[in-house]
C-alpha positions in Angstrom: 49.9 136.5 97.2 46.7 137.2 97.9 45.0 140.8 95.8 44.9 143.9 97.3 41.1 143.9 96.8 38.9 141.1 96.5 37.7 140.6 93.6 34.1 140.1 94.6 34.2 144.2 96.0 36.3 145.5 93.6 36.7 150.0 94.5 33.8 151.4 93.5 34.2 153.2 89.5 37.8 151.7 88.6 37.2 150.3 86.2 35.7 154.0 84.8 38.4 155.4 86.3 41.0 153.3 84.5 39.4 153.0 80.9 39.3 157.0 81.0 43.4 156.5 82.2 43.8 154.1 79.2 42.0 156.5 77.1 44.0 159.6 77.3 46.7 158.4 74.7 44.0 157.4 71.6 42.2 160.2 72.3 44.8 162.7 71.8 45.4 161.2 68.5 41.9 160.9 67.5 40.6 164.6 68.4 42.9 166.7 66.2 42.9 164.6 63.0 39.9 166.8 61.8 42.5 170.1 62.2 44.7 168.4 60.1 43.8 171.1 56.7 43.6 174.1 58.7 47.1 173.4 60.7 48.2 172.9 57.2 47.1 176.3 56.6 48.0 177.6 59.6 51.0 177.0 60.2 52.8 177.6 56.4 53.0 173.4 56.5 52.5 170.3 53.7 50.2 167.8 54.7 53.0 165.2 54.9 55.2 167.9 57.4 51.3 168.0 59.5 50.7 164.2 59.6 54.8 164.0 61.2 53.2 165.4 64.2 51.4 162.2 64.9 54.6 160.2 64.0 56.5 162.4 66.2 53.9 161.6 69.0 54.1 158.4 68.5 57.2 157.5 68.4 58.5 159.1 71.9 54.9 157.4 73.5 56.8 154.0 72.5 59.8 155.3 73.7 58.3 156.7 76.7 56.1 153.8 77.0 58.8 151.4 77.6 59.8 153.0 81.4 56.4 154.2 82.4 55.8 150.3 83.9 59.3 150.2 85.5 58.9 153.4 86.8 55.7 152.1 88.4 57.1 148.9 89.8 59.5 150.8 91.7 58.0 154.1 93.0 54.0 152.7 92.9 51.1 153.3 90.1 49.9 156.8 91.6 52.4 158.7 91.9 53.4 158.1 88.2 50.3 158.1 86.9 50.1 161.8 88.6 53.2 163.0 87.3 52.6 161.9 84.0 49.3 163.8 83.6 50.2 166.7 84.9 53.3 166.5 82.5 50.7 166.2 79.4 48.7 168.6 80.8 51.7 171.2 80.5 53.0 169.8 76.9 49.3 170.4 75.4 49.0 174.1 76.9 52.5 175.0 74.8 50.5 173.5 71.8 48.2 175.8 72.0 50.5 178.5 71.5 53.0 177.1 68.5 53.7 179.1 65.6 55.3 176.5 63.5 55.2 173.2 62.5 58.5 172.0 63.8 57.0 173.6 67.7 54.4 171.3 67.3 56.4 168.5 66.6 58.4 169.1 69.6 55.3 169.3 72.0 53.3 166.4 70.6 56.9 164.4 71.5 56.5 166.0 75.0 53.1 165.0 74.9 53.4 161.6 73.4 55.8 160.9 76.4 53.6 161.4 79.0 49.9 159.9 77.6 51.2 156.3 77.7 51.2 156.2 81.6 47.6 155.5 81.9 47.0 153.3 79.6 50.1 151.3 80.7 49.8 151.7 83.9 46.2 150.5 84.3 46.9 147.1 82.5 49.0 146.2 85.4 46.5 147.9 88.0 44.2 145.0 86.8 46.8 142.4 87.3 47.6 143.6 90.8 43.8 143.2 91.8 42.3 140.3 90.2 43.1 136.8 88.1 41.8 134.8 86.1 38.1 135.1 84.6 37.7 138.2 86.9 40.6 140.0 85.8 39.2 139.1 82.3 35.8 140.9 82.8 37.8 143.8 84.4 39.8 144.1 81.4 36.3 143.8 79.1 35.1 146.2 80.7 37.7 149.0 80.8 37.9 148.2 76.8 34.1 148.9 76.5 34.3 152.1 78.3 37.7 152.7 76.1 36.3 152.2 73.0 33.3 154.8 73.7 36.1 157.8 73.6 37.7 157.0 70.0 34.2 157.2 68.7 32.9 161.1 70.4 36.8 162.4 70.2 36.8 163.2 66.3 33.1 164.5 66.9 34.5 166.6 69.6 37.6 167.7 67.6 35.3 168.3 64.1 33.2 170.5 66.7 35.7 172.8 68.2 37.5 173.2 65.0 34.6 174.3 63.4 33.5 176.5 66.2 37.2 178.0 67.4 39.7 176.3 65.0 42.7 174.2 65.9 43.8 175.7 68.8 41.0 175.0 70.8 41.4 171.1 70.7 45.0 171.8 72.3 42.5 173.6 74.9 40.6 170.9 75.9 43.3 168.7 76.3 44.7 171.1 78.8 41.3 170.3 80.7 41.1 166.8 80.0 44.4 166.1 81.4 44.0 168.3 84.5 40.4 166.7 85.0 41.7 163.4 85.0 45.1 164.5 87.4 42.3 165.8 89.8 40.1 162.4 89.5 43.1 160.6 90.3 44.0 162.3 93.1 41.0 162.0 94.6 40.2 158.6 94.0 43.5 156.5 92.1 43.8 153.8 95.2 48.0 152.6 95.1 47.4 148.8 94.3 51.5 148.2 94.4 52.1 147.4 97.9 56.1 148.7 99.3 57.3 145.3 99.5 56.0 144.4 96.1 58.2 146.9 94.7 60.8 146.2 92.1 64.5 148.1 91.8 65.7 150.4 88.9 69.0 149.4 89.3 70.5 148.9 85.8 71.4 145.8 86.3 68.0 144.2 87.3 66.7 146.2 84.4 68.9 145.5 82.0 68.3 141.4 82.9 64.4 141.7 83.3 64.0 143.9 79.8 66.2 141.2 78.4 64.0 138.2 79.7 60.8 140.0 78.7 61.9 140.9 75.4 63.4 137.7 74.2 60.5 135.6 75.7 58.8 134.3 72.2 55.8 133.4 74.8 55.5 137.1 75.1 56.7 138.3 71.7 54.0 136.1 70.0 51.2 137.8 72.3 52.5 141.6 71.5 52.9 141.0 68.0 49.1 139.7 67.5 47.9 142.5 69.2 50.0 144.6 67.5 49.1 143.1 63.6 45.2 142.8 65.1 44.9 146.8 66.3 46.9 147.4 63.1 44.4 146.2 60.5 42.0 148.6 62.2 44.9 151.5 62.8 45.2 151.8 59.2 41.8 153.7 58.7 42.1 156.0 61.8 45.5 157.0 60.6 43.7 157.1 57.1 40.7 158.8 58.5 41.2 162.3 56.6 41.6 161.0 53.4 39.2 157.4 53.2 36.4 160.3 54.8 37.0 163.2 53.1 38.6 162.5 49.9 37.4 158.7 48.8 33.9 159.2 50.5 32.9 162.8 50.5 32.3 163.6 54.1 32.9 166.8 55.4 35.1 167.9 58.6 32.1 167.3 61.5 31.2 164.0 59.9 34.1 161.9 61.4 31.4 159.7 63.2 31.5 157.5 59.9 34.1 155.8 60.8 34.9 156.2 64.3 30.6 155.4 65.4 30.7 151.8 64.0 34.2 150.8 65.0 33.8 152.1 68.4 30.5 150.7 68.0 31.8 146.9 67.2 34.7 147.3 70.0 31.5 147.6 72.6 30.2 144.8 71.5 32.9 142.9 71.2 34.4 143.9 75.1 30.8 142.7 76.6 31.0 139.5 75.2 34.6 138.9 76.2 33.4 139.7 79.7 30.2 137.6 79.1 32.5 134.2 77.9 35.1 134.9 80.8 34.9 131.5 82.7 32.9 130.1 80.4 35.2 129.7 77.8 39.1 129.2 78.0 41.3 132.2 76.4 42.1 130.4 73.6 38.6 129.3 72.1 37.7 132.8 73.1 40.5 134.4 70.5 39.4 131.4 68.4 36.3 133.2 68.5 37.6 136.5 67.8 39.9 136.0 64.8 36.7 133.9 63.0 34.7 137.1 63.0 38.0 138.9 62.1 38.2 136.5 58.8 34.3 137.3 58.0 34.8 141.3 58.3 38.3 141.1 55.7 36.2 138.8 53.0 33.3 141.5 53.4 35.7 144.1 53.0 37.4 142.5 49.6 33.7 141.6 48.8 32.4 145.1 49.2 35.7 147.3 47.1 35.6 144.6 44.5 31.5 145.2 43.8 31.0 148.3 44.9 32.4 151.7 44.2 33.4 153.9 47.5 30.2 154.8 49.3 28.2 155.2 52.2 27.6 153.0 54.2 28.8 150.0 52.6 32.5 150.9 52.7 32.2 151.6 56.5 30.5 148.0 57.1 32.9 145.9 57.7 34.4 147.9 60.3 32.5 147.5 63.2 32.7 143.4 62.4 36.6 143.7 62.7 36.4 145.3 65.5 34.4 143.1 67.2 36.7 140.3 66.9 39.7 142.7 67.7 38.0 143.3 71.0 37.2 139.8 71.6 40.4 138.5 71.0 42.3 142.0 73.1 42.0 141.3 77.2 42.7 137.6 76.5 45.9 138.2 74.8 46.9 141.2 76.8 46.7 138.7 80.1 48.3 136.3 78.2 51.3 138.3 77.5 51.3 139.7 81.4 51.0 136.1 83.2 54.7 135.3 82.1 55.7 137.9 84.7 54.0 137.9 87.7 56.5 140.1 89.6 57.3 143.2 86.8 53.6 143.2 85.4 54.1 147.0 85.1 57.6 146.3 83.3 55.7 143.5 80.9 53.1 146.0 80.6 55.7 148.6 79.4 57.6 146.5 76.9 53.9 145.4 75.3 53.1 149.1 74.7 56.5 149.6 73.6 56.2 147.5 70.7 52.4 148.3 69.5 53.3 151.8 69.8 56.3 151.1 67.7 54.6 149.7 65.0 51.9 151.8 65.3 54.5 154.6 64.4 55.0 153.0 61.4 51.8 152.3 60.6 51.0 156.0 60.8 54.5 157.0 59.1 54.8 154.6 56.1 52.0 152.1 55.8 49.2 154.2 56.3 50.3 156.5 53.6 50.9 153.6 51.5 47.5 152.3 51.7 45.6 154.8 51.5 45.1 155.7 48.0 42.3 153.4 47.5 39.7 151.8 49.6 40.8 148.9 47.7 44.2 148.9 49.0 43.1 149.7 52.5 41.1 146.5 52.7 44.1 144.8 51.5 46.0 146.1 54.0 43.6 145.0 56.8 43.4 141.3 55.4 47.6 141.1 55.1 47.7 142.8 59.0 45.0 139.8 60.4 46.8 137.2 58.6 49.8 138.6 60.4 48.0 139.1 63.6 46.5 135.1 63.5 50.1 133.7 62.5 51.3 135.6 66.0 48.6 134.3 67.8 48.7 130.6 67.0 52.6 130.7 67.1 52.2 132.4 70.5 49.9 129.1 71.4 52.1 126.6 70.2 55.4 128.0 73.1 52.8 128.0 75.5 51.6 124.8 75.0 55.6 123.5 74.5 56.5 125.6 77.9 53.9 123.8 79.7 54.6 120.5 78.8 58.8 121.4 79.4 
């Protein structure tokens, strides 16, 4: 079937439109872990009851994650997309206003429900407009603009706590989410035409999560995504301690980690968009988990040599996460083409599972690692070495698939 747009005029700032969509999830993570002591103090809480509020987030934005994309297929990509920020929008204005810990946890489950849309959501918006190389630089670049907001939220989050304390970060994402609803509104085009719908009736469902979740094309796809983002995950959900306690930063100085990763995603996005068409998929993640390999033996290089300092113990972040983002929109079309007709349901079960793990990444194995810089470099080689073995796996069904 032919695209709703051609790719050659694609609507004019979508793919602004949908990184900023895409963004909304990471950066409500990313902008309150500098609050993390003072809603401690707060709120009468341990730092292990503070840091369940991102668990709790995450794990209903799995949850959640896993119908956003069916709701979608059925009833359209705007009119979910709306709901679900206005939704968020609500759940972070009753943050503003809890008075204990076990509040909080409730709302950032309310919220963690809701953020998932966009970024869900827009992954199949790309599918339904473009394929091939040019759904490939789409995807670059709506993971170039995406990686700019993990880098300024922390800043933004280390500034408002300063200035106004905790509660203001809940604040802004009140007008964040409402900004975006508006945006949307305005400008969101529905790329999910009525006869292109798909039926919530529990029996298709049950069937098409079933052939989507036992697919080990598709299971191989999600899970090096999953072990790839991980190896980087483990730092942001360390970012309080590796900054402030192993390297001596103070609250506003977040930008130590989150400027060079951000910075290496960037980098890595435009030249996924610059190989698309010139290189396959596969020699273009061949590409990305080479660099990958380089950043981990830095990393063991650099803890083994060197005691914990700036910038040295920050250096071969941005390297990692330039291969992570030149292996990402390969693999994340990779794991969609299976499905051609429940994109948004593929979509869903993908961001089930990362978010998933994430949740225990930021539960368990973050808390794990992070008592050293030494073990967190471990961690990041291990999660690679995971993230490859999915990867090549996932190349060996396809290739047995297309010869069956």
């Amino acid at each position: 079937m032919r695209p709703v747009f051609e790719p050659q005029k694609p609507p004019r700032g979508i793919a602004l439109l949908l990184a900023a969509l895409a963004a909304l999830g990471p950066f409500s993570i990313d902008t309150y872990l500098p609050s993390f002591q003072d809603m401690a103090s707060s709120l009468h809480a341990s730092p292990l009851e503070v840091q369940q509020t991102l668990t709790a987030y995450l794990v209903s934005f799995a949850i959640m994650a896993l119908w956003h994309g069916a709701f979608s297929d059925a009833f359209g990509r705007r009119p979910v997309i709306l709901v679900s920020l206005g939704f968020f929008g609500l759940a972070s204005a009753g943050c503003v206003f809890a008075t204990r810990i076990e509040h909080l946890w409730i709302l950032r489950a309310l919220q963690g429900m809701s953020a998932g849309a966009g970024i869900v959501i827009s992954r199949a918006i790309v599918r339904d407009l473009f394929d091939g190389p040019s759904a490939q630089r789409l995807m670059a670049n709506i993971t170039m603009m995406f990686a700019i907001s993990p880098a300024i939220a922390p800043v933004i989050g280390g500034r408002l706590q300063f200035w106004f304390g905790w509660r203001s970060i809940f604040v802004f994402m009140v007008l964040l989410s409402f900004s975006l609803w508006f945006a949307c509104w305005r400008t969101l085009p529905e790329t999910l035409p009525v006869a292109r719908r798909q039926s919530l009736h529990a029996g298709y469902l049950a069937r098409t999560y079933a052939k989507v979740l036992t697919s080990p094309v598709f299971l191989m796809a999600c899970g090096g995504l999953a072990f790839n983002f991980a190896g980087f995950f483990i730092y942001i959900m360390s970012a309080p301690v590796f900054l402030l306690r192993h390297l001596g930063v103070s609250e506003t100085e977040f930008l130590w980690l989150f400027g060079p990763g951000m910075l290496g995603l960037v980098i890595g996005s435009w030249l996924s968009g610059r190989y698309a068409g010139k290189l396959s998929l596969p020699q273009t993640i061949l590409r990305g988990y080479l660099v990958m390999c380089c950043a981990v033996v830095l990393n063991l290089a650099i803890n083994f040599m060197l005691p914990p300092s700036l910038p040295w113990s920050v250096l071969p972040i941005p390297l990692y996460t330039l291969g992570m983002s030149l292996v990402m929109p390969s693999l994340t079309l990779l794991s969609l083409d299976p499905f051609p007709d429940q994109r948004g349901l593929a979509s869903s079960c993908q961001m089930f599972l990362q978010s998933i793990f994430n949740g225990v990444i930021a539960g368990v194995i973050a808390p794990a690692l992070w008592g050293s810089t030494q073990t967190l470099a471990y961690g990041m080689g291990g999660l690679m070495l995971l993230g490859a073995l999915s990867a090549w796996l996932h190349h060996q069904c396809y290739e047995k698939k297309t010869d069956d």
